[in-house]
C-alpha positions in Angstrom: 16.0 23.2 4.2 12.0 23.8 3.3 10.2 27.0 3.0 7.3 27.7 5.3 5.3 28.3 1.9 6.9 24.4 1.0 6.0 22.6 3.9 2.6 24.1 4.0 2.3 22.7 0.5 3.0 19.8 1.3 1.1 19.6 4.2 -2.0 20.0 2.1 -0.8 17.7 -0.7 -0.7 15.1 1.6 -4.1 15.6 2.9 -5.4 16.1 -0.1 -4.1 13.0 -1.6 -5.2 11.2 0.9 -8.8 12.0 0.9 -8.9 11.1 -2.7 -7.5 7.7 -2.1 -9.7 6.9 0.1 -12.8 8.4 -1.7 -11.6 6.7 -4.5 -10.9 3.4 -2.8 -14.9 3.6 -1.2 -16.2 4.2 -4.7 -14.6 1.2 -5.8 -15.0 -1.3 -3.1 -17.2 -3.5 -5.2 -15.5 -4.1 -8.0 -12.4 -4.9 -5.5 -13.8 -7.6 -4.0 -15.0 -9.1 -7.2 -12.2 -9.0 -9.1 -9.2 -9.1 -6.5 -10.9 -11.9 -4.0 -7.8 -14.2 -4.4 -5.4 -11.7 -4.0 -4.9 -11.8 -0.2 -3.5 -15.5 -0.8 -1.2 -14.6 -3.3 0.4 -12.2 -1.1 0.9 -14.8 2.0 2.7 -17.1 -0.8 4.9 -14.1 -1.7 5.7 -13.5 2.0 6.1 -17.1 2.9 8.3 -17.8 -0.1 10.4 -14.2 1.0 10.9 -15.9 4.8 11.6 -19.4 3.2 14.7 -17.7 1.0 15.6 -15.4 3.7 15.6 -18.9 6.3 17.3 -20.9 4.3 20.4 -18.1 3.6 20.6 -17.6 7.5 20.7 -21.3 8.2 22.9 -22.7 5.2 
């Protein structure tokens, strides 16, 4: 289905990406947890409001 030349490509993409995330994501890990130090509750509302919906479908 994929090249050789393809998969090789994409391969490296992937590591490349990768290493830039993360560089990327070290460089700015100051102003993340001064701006976005909330943000971890907001997503356990999102998931406890996901399981509430998906409890009350299974049980009514």
């Amino acid at each position: 289905m994929f090249s050789q030349g393809q998969i090789v490509f994409g391969v490296l993409f992937f590591i490349a990406f990768a290493i830039i995330i993360g560089f990327m994501y070290r460089k700015d890990l100051k102003i993340h947890k001064r701006f976005y130090s909330g943000s971890l509750w907001v997503l356990v509302a999102f998931i406890a409001f996901i399981m509430s919906i998906v409890c009350i479908k299974t049980f009514l």
